[in-house]
mmCIF file of the N, C-alpha and C atoms, coordinates in Angstrom:
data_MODEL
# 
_entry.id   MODEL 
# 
loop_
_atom_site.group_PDB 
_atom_site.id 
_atom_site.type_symbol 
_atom_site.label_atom_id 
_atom_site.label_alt_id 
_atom_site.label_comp_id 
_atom_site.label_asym_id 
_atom_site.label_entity_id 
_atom_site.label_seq_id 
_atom_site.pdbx_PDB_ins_code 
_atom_site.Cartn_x 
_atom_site.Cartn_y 
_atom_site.Cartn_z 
_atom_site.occupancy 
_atom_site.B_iso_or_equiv 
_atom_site.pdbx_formal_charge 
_atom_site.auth_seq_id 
_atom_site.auth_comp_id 
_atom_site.auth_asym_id 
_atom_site.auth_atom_id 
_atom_site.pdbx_PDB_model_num 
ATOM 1   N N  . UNK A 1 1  ? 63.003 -45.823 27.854  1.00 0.00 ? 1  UNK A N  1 
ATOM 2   C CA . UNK A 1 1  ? 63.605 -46.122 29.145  1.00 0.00 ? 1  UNK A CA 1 
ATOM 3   C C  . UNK A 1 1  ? 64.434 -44.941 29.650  1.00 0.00 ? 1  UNK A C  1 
ATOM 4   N N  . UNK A 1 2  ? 65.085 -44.288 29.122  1.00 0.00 ? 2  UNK A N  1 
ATOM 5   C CA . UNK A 1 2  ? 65.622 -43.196 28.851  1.00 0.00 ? 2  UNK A CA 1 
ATOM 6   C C  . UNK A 1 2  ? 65.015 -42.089 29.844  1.00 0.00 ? 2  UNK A C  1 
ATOM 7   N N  . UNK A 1 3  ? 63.965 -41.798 29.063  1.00 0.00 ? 3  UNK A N  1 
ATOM 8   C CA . UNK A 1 3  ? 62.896 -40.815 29.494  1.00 0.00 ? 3  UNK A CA 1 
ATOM 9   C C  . UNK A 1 3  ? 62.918 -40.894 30.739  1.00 0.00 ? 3  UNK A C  1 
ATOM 10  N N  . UNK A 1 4  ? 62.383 -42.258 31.200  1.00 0.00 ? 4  UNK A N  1 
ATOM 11  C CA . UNK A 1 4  ? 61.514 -43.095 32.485  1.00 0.00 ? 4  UNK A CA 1 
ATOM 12  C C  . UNK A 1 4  ? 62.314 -42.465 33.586  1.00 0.00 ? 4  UNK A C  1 
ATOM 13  N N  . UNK A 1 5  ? 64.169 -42.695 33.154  1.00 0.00 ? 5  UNK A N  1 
ATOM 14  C CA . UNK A 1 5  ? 64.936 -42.662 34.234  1.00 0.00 ? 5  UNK A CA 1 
ATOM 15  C C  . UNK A 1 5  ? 65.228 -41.384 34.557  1.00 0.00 ? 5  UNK A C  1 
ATOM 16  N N  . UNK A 1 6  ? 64.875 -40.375 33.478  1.00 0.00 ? 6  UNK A N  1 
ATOM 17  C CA . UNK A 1 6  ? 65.105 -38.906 33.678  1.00 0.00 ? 6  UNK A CA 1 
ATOM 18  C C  . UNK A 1 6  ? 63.980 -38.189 34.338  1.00 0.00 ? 6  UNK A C  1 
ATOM 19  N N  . UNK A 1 7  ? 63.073 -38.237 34.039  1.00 0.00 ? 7  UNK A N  1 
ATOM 20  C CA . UNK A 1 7  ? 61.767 -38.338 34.888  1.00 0.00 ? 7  UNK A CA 1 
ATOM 21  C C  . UNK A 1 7  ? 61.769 -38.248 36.008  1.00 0.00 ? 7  UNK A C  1 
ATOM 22  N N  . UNK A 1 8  ? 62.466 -39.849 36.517  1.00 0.00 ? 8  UNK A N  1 
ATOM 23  C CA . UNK A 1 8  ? 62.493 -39.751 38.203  1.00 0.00 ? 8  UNK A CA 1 
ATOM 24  C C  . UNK A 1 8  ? 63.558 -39.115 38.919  1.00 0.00 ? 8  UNK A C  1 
ATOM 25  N N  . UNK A 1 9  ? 64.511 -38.806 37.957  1.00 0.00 ? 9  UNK A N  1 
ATOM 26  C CA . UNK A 1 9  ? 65.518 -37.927 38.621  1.00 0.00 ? 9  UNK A CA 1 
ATOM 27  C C  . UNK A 1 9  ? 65.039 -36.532 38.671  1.00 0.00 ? 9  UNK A C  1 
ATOM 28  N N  . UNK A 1 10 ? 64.658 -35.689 37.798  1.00 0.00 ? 10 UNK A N  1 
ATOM 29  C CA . UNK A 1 10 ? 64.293 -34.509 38.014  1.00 0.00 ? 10 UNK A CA 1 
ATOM 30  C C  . UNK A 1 10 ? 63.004 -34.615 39.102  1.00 0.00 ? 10 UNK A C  1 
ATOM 31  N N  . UNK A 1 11 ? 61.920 -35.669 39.119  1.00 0.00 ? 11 UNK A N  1 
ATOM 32  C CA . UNK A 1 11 ? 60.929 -35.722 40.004  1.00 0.00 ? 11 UNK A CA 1 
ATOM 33  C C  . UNK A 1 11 ? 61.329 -35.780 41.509  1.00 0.00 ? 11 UNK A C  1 
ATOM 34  N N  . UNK A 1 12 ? 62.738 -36.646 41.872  1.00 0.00 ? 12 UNK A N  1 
ATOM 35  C CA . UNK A 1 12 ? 63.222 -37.057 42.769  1.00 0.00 ? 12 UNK A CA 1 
ATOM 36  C C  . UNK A 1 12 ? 63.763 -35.592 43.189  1.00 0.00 ? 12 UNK A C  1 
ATOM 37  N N  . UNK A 1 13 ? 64.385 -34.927 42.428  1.00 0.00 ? 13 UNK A N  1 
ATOM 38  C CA . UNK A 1 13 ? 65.137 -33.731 42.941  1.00 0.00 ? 13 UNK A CA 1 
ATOM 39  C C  . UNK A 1 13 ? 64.109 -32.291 43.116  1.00 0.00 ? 13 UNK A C  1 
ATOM 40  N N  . UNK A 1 14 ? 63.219 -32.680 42.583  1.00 0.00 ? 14 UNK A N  1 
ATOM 41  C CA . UNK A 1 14 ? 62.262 -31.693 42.651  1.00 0.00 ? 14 UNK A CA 1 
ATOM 42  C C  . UNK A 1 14 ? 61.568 -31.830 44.012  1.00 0.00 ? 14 UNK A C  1 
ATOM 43  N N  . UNK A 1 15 ? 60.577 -33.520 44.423  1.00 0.00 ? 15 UNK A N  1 
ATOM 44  C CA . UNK A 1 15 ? 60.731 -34.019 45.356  1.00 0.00 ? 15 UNK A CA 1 
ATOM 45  C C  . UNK A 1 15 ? 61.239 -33.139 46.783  1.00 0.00 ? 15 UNK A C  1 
ATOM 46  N N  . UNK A 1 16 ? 63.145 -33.577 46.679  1.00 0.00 ? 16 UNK A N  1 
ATOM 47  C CA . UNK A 1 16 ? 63.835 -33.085 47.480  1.00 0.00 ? 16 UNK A CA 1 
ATOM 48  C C  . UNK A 1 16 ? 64.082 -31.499 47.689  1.00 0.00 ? 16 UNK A C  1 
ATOM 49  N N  . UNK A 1 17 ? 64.326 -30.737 47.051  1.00 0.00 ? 17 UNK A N  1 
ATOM 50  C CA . UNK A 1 17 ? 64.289 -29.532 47.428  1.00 0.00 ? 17 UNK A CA 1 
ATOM 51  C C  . UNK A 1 17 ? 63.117 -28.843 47.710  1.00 0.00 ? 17 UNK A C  1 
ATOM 52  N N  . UNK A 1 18 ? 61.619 -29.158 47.596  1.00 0.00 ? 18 UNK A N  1 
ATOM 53  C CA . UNK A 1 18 ? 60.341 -28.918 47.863  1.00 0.00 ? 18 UNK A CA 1 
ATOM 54  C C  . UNK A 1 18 ? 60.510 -29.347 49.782  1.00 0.00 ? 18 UNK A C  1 
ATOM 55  N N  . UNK A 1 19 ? 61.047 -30.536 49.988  1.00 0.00 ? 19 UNK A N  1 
ATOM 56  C CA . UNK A 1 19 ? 60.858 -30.919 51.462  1.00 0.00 ? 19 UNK A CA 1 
ATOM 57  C C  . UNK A 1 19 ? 62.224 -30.189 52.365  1.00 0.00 ? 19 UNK A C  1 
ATOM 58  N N  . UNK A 1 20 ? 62.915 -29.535 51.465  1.00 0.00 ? 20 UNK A N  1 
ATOM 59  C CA . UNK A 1 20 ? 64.170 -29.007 52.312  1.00 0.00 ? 20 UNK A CA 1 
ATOM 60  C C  . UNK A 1 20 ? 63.845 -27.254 52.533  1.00 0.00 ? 20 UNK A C  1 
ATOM 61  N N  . UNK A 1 21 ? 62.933 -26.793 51.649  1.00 0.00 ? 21 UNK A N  1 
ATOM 62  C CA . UNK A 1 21 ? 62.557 -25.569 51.109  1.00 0.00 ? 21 UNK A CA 1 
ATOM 63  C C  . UNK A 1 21 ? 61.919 -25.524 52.600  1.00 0.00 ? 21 UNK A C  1 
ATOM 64  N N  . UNK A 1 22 ? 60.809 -26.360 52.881  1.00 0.00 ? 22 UNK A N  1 
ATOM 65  C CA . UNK A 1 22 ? 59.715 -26.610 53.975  1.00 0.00 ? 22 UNK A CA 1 
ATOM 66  C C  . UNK A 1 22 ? 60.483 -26.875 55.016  1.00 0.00 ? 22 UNK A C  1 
ATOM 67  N N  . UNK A 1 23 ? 61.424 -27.593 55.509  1.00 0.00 ? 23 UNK A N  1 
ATOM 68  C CA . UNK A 1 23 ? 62.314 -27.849 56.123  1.00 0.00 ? 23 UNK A CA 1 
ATOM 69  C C  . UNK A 1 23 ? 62.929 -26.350 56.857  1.00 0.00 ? 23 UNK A C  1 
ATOM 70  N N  . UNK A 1 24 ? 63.376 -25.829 56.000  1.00 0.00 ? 24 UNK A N  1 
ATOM 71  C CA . UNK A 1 24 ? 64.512 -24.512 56.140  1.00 0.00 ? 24 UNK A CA 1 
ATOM 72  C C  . UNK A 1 24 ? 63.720 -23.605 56.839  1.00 0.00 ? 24 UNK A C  1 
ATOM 73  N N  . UNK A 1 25 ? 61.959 -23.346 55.625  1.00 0.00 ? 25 UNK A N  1 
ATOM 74  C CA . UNK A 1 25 ? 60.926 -22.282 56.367  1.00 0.00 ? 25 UNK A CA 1 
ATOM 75  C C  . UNK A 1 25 ? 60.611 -22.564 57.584  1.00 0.00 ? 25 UNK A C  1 
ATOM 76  N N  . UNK A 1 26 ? 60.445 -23.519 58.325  1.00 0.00 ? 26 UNK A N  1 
ATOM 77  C CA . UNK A 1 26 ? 60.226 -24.335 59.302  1.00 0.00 ? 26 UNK A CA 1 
ATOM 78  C C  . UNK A 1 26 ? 61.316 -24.256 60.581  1.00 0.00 ? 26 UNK A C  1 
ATOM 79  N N  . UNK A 1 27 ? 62.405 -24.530 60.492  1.00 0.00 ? 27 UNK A N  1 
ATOM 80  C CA . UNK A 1 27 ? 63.400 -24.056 61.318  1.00 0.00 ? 27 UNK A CA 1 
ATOM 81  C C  . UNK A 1 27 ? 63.697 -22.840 61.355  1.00 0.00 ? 27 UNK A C  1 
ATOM 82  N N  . UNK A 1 28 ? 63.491 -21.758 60.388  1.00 0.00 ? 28 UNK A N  1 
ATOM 83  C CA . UNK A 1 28 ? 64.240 -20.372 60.633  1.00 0.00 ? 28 UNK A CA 1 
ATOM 84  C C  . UNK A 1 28 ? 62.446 -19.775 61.100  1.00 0.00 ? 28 UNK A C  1 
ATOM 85  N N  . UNK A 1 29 ? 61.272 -20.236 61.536  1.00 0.00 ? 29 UNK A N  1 
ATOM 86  C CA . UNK A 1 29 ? 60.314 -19.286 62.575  1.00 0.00 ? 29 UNK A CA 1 
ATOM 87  C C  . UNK A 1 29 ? 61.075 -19.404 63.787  1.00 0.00 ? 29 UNK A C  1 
ATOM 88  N N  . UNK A 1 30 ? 61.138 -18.011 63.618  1.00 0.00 ? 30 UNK A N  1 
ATOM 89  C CA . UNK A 1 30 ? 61.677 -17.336 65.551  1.00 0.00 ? 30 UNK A CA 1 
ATOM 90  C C  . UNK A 1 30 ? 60.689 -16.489 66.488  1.00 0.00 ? 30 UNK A C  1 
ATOM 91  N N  . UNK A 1 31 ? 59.634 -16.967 65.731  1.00 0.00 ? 31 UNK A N  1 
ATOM 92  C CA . UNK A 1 31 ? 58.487 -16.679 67.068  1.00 0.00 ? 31 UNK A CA 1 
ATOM 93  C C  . UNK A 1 31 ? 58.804 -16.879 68.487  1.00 0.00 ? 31 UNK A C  1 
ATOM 94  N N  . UNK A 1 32 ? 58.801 -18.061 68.984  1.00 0.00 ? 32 UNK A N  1 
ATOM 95  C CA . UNK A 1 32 ? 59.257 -18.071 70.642  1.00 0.00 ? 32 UNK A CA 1 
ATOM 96  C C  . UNK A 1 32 ? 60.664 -17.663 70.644  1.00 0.00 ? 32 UNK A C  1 
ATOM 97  N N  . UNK A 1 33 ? 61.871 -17.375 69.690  1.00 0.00 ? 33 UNK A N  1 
ATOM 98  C CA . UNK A 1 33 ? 62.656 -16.965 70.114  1.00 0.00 ? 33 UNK A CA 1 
ATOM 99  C C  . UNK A 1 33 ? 62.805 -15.398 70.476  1.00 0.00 ? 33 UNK A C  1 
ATOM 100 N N  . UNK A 1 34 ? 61.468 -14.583 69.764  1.00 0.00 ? 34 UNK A N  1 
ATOM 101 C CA . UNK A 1 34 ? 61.858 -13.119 69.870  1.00 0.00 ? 34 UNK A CA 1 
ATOM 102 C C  . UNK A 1 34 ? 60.983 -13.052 71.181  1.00 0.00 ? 34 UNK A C  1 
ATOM 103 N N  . UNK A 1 35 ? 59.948 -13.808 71.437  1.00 0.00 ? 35 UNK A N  1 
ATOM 104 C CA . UNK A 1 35 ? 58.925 -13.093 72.773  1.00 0.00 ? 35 UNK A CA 1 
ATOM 105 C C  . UNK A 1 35 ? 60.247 -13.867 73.738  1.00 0.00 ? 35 UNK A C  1 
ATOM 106 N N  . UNK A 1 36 ? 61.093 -14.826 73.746  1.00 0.00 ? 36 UNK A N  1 
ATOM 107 C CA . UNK A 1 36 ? 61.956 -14.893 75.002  1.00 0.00 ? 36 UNK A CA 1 
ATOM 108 C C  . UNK A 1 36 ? 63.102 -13.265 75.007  1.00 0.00 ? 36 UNK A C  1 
ATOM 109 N N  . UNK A 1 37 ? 63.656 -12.914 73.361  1.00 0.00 ? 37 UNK A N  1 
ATOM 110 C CA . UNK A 1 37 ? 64.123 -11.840 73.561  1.00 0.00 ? 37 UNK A CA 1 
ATOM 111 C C  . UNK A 1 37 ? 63.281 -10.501 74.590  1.00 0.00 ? 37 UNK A C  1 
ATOM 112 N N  . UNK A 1 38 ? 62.200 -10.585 74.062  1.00 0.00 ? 38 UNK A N  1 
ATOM 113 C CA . UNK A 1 38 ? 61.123 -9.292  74.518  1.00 0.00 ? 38 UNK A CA 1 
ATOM 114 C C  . UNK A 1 38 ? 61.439 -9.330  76.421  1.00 0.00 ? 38 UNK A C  1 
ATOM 115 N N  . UNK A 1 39 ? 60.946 -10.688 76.820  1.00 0.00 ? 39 UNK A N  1 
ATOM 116 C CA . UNK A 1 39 ? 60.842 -11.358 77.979  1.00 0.00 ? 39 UNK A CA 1 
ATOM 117 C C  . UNK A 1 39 ? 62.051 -10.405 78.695  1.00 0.00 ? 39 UNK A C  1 
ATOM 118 N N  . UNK A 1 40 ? 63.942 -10.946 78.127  1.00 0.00 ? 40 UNK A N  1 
ATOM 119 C CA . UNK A 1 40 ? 64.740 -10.844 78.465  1.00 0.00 ? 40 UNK A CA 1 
ATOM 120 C C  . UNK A 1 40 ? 65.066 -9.137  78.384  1.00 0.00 ? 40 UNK A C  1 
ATOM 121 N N  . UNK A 1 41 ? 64.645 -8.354  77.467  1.00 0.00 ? 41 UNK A N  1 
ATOM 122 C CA . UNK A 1 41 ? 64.576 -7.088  77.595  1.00 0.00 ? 41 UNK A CA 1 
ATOM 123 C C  . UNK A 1 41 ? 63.513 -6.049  78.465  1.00 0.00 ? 41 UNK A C  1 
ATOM 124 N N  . UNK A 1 42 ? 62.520 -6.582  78.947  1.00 0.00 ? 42 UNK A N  1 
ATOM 125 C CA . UNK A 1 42 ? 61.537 -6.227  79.702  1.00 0.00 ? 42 UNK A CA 1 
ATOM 126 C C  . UNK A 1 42 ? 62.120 -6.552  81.346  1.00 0.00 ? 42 UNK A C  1 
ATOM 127 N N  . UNK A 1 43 ? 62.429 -7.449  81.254  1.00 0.00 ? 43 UNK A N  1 
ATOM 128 C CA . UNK A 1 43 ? 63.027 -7.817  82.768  1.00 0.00 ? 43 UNK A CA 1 
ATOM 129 C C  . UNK A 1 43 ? 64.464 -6.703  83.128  1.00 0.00 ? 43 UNK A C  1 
ATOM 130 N N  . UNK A 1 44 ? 65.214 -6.638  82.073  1.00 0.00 ? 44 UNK A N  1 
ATOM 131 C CA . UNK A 1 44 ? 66.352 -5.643  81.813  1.00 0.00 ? 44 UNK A CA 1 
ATOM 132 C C  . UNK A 1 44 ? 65.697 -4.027  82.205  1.00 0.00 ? 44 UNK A C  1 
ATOM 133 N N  . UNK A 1 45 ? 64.633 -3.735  81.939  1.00 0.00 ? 45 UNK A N  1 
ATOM 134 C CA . UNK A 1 45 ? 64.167 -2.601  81.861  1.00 0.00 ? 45 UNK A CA 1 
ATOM 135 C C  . UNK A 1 45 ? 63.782 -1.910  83.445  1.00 0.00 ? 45 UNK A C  1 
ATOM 136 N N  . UNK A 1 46 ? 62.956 -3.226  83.861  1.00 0.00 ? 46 UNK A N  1 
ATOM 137 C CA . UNK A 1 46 ? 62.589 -3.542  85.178  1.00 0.00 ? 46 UNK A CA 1 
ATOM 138 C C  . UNK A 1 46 ? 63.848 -2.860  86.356  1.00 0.00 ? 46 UNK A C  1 
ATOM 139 N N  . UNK A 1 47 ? 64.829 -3.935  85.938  1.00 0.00 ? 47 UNK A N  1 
ATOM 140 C CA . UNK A 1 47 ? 65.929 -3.751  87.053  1.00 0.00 ? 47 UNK A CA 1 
ATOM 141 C C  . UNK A 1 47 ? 66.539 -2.879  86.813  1.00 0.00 ? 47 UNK A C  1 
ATOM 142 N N  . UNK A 1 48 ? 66.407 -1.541  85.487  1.00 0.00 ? 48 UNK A N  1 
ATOM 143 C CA . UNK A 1 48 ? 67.522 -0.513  85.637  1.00 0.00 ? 48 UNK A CA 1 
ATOM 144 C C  . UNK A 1 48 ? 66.669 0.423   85.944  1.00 0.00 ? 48 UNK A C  1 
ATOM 145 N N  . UNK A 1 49 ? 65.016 0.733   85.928  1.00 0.00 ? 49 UNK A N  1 
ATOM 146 C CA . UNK A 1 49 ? 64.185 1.285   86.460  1.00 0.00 ? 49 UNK A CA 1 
ATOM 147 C C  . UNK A 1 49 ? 63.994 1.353   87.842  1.00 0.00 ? 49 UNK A C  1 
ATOM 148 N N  . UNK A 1 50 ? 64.209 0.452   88.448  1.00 0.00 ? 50 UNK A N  1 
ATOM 149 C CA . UNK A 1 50 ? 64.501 -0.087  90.202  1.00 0.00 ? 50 UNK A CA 1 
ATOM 150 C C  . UNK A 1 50 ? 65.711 0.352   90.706  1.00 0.00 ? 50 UNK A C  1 
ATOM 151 N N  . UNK A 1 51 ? 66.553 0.107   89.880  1.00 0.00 ? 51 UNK A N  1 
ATOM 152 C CA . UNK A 1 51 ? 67.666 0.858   90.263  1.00 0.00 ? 51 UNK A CA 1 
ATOM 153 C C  . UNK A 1 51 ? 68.124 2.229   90.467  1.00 0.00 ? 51 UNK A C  1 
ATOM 154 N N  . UNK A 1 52 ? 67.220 2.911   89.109  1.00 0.00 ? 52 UNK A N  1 
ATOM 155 C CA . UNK A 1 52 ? 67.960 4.692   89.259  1.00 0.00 ? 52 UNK A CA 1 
ATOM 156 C C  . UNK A 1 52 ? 66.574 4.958   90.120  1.00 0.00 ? 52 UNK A C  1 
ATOM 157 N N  . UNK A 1 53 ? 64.991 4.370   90.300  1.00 0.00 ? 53 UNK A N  1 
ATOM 158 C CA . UNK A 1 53 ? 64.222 4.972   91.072  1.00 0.00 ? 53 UNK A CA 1 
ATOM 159 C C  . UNK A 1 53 ? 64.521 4.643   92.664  1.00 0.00 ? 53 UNK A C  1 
ATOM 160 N N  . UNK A 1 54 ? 65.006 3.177   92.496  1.00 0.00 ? 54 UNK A N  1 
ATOM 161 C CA . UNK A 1 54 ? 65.050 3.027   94.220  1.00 0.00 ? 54 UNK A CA 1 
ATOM 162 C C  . UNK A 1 54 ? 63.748 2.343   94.492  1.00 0.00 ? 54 UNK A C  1 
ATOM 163 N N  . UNK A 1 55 ? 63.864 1.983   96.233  1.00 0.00 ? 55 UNK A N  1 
ATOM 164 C CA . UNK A 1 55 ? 62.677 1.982   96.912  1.00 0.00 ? 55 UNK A CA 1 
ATOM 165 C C  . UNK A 1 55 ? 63.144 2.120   98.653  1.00 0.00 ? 55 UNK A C  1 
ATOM 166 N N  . UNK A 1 56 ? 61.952 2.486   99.335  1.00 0.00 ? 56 UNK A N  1 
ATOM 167 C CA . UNK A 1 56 ? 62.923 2.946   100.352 1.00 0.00 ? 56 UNK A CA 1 
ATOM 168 C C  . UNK A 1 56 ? 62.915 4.033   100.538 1.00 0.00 ? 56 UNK A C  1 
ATOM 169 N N  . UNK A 1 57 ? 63.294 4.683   102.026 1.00 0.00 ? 57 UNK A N  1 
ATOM 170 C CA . UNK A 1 57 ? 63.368 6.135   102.601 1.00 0.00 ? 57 UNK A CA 1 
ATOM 171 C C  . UNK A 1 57 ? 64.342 7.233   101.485 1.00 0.00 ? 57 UNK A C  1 
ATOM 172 N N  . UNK A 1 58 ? 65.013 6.727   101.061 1.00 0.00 ? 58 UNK A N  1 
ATOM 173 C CA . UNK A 1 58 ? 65.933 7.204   100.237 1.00 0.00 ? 58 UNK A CA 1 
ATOM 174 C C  . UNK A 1 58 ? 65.739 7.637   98.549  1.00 0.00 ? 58 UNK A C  1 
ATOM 175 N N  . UNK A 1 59 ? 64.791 6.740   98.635  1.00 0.00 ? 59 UNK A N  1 
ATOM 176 C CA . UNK A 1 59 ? 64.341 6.760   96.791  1.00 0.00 ? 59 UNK A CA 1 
ATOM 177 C C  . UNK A 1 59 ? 63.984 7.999   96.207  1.00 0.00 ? 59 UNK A C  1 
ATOM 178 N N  . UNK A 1 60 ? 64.030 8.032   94.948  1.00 0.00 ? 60 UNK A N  1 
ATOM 179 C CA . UNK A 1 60 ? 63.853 9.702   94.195  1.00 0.00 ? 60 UNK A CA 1 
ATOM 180 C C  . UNK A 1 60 ? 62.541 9.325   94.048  1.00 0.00 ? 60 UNK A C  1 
ATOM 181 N N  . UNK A 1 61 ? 61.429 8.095   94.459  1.00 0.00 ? 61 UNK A N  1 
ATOM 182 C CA . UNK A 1 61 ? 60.305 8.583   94.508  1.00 0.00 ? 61 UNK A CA 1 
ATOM 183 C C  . UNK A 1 61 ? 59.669 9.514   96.004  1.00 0.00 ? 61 UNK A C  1 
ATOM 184 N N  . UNK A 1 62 ? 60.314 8.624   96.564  1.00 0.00 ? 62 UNK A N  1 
ATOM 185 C CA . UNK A 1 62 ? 59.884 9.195   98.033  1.00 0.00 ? 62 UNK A CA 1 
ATOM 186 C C  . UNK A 1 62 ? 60.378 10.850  98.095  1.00 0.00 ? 62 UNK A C  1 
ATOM 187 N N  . UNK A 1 63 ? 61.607 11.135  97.517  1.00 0.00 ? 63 UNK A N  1 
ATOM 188 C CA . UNK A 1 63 ? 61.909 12.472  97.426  1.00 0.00 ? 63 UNK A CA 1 
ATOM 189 C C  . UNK A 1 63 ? 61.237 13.244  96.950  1.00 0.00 ? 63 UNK A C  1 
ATOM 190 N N  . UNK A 1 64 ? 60.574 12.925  95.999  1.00 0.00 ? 64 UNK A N  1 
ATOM 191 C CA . UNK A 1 64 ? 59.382 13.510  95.050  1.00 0.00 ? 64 UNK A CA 1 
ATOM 192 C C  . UNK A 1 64 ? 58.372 13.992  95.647  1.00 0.00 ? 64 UNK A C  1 
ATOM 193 N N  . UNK A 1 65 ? 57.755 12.778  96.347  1.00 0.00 ? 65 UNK A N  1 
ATOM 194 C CA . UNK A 1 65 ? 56.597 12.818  97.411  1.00 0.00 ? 65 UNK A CA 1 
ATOM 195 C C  . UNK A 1 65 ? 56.906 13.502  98.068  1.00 0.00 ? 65 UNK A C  1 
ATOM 196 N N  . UNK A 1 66 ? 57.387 13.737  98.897  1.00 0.00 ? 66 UNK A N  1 
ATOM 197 C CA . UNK A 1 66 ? 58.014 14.832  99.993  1.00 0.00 ? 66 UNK A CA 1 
ATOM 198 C C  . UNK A 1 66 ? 58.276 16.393  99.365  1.00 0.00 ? 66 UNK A C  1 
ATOM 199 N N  . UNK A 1 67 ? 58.423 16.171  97.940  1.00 0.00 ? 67 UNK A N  1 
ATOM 200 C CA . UNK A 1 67 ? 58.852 17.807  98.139  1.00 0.00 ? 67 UNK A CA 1 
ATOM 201 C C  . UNK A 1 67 ? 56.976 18.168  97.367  1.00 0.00 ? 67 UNK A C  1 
ATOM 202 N N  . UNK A 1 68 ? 55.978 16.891  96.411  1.00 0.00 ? 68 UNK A N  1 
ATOM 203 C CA . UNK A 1 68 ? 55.073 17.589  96.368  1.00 0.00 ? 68 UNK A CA 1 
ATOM 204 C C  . UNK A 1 68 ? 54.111 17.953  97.443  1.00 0.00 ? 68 UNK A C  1 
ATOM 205 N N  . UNK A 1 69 ? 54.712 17.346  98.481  1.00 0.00 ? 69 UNK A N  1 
ATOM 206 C CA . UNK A 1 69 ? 53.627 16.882  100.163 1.00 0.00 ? 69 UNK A CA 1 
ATOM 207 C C  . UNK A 1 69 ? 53.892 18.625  100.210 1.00 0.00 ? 69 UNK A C  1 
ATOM 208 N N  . UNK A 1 70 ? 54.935 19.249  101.037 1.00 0.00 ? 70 UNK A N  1 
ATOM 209 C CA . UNK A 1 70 ? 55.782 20.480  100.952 1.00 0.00 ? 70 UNK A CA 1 
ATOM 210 C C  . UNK A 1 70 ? 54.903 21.505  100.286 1.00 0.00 ? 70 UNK A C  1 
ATOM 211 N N  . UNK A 1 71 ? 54.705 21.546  98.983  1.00 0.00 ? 71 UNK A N  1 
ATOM 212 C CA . UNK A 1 71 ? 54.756 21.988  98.028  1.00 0.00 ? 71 UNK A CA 1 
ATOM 213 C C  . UNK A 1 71 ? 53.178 22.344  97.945  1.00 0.00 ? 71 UNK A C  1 
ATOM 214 N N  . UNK A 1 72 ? 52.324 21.257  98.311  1.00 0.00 ? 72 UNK A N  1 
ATOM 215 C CA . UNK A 1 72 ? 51.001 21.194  98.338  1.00 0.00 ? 72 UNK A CA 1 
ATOM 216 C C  . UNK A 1 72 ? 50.127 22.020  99.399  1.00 0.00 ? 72 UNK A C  1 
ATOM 217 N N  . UNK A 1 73 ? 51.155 21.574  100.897 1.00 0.00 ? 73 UNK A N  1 
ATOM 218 C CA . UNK A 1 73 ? 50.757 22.080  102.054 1.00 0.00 ? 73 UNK A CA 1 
ATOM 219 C C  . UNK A 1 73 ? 51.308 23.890  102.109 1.00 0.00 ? 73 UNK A C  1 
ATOM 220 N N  . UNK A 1 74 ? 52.057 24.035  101.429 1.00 0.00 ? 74 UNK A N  1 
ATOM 221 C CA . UNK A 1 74 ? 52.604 25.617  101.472 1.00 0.00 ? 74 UNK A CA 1 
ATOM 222 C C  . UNK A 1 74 ? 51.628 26.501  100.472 1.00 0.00 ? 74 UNK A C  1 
ATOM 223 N N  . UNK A 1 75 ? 51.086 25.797  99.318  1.00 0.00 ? 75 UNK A N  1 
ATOM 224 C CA . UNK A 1 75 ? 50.025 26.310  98.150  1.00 0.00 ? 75 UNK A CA 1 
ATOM 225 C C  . UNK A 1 75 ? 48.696 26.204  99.482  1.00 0.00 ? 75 UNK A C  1 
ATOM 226 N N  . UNK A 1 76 ? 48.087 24.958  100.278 1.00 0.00 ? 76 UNK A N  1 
ATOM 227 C CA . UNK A 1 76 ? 47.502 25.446  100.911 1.00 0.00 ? 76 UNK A CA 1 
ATOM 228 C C  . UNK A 1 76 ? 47.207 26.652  102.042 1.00 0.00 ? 76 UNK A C  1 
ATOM 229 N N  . UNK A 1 77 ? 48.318 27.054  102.370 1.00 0.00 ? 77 UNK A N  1 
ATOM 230 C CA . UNK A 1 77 ? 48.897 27.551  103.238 1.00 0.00 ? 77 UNK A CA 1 
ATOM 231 C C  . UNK A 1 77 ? 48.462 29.432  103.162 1.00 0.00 ? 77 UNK A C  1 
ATOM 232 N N  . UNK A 1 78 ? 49.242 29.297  101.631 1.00 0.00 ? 78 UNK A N  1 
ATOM 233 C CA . UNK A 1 78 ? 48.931 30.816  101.189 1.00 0.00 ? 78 UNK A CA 1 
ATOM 234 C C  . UNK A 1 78 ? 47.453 30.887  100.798 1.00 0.00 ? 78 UNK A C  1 
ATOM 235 N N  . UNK A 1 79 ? 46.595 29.795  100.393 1.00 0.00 ? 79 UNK A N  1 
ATOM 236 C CA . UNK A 1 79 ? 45.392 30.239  99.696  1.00 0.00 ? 79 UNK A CA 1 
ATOM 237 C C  . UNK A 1 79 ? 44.014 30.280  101.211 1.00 0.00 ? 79 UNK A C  1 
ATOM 238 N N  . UNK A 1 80 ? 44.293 29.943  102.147 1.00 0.00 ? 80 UNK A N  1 
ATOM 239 C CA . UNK A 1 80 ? 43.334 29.623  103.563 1.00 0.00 ? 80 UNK A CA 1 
ATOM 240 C C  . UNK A 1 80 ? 43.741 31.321  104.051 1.00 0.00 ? 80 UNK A C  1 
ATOM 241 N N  . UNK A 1 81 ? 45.125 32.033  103.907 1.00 0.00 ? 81 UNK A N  1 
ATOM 242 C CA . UNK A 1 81 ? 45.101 32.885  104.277 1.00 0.00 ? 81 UNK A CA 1 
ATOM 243 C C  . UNK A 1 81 ? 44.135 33.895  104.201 1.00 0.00 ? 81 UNK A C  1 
# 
């Protein structure tokens, strides 16, 4: 009888930490929590990219454009000569 009752205690506790083990692995996947991180850093990236490029008459792209427009038409300029 002895035995019987020791049995089910170690079975019982064995049991239990097998379903808490599964339990624990189970709650700590942070799959959807890192693609919402990714999400939240991609959007971050977005708006400080928009920001130092601009959009608009003013933007350092449009400035760009303008000085290769410049730049293109003056290389044509000398080579038609």
């Amino acid at each position: 009888m002895k035995d019987t009752i020791m049995y089910g205690i170690v079975h019982g506790q064995n049991y239990a930490n097998d379903n808490i083990k599964k339990i624990k692995a189970h709650l700590s996947k942070e799959d959807g929590v890192t693609a919402i991180e990714y999400a939240v850093i991609a959007v971050a990236i977005s708006a400080m990219l928009l920001a130092v490029f601009g959009s608009g008459k003013d933007s350092f792209i449009t400035a760009i454009t303008d000085k290769f427009s410049s730049l293109s038409s003056n290389i044509k300029g000398t080579v038609d000569k």
